[in-house]
C-alpha positions as a printed Julia matrix, in Angstrom:
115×3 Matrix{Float64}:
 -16.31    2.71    6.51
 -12.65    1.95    6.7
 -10.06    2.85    8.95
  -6.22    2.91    9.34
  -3.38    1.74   11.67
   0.23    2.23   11.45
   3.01    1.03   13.3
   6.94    0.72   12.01
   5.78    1.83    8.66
   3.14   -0.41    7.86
  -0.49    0.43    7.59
  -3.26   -1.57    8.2
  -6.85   -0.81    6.72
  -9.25   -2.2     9.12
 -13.08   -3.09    9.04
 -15.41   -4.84   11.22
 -16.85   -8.1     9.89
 -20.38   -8.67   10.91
 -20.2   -12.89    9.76
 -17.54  -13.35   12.09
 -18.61  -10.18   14.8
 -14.82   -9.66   14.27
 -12.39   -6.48   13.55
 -10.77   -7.66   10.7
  -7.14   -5.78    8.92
  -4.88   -6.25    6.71
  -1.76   -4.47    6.17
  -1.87   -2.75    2.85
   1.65   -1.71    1.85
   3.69   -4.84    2.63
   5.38   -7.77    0.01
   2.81  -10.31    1.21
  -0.52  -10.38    2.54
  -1.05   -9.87    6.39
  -3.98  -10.59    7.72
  -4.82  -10.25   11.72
  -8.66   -9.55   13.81
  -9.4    -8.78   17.34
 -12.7    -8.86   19.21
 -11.99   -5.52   20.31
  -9.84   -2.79   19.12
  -6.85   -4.08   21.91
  -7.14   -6.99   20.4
  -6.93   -6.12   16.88
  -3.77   -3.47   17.73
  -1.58   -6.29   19.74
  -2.23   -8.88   16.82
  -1.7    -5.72   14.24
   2.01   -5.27   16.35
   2.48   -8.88   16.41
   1.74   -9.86   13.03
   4.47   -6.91   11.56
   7.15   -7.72   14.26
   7.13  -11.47   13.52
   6.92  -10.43    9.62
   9.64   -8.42    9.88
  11.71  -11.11   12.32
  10.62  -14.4     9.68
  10.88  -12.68    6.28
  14.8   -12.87    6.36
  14.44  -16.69    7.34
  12.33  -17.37    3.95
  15.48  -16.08    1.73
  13.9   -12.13    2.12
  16.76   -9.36    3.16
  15.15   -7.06    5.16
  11.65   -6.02    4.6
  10.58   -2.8     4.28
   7.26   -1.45    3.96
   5.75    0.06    0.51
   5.56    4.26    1.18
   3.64    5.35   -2.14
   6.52    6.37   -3.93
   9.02    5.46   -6.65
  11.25    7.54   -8.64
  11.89    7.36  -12.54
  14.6     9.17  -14.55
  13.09   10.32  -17.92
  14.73   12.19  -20.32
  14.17   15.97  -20.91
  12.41   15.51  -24.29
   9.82   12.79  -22.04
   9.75   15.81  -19.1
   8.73   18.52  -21.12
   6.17   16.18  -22.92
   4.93   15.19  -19.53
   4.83   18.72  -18.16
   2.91   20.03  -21.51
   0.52   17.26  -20.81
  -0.39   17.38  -17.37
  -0.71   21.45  -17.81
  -3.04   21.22  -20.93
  -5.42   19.37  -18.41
  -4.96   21.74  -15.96
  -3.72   19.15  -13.62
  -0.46   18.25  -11.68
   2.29   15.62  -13.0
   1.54   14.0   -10.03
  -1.99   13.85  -10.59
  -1.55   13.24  -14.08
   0.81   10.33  -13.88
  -1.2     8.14  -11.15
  -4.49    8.52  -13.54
  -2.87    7.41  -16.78
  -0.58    4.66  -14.62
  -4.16    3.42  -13.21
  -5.03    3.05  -16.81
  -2.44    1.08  -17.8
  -2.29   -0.98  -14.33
  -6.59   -2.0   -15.11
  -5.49   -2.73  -18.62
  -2.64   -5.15  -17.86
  -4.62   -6.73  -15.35
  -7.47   -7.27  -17.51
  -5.24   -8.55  -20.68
């Protein structure tokens, strides 16, 4: 079972690791991978903190601007032709757009990554 932690933004999805007899996370909505463990959950949350706040103090040094975490979501302009499609679509399914559009973007995603 997974479990999260936040802090400035970031969230970390964190699991315990029986090879190591570690807690082990990694922050799931940043640029880069982050990686931190603890012995014990104080542990794990002070290297969590640590690991963002020297993130987000170095990634300006390595030619970043400011870094700012990854919040789920992103906004397209369509055109109203492509809108009413969209909304026709998602309704014959009886589902949301919202719902609608992260299934057939998953779809697309798995294929590209396959290809």
């Amino acid at each position: 079972m997974k479990h999260l932690l936040a802090y400035k933004g970031f969230v970390a999805q964190i699991e315990y690791d029986p090879l190591t007899d570690c807690i082990v996370g990694e922050v799931v909505n940043a640029p880069d991978v982050l990686i931190f463990e603890g012995v014990d959950l104080d542990t794990l949350k002070r290297n969590f903190y640590k690991t963002v706040d020297d993130y987000m103090h170095l990634y300006p040094e390595y030619g970043g601007s400011s870094v700012h975490p990854f919040v789920g979501r992103y906004t397209v302009c369509i055109s109203a032709i492509d809108q009413q499609r969209l909304l026709s679509m998602a309704d014959r399914e009886s589902v949301s757009v919202h719902q609608w559009l992260n299934r057939e973007l998953q779809v697309v995603l798995s294929r590209k990554a396959a290809g």
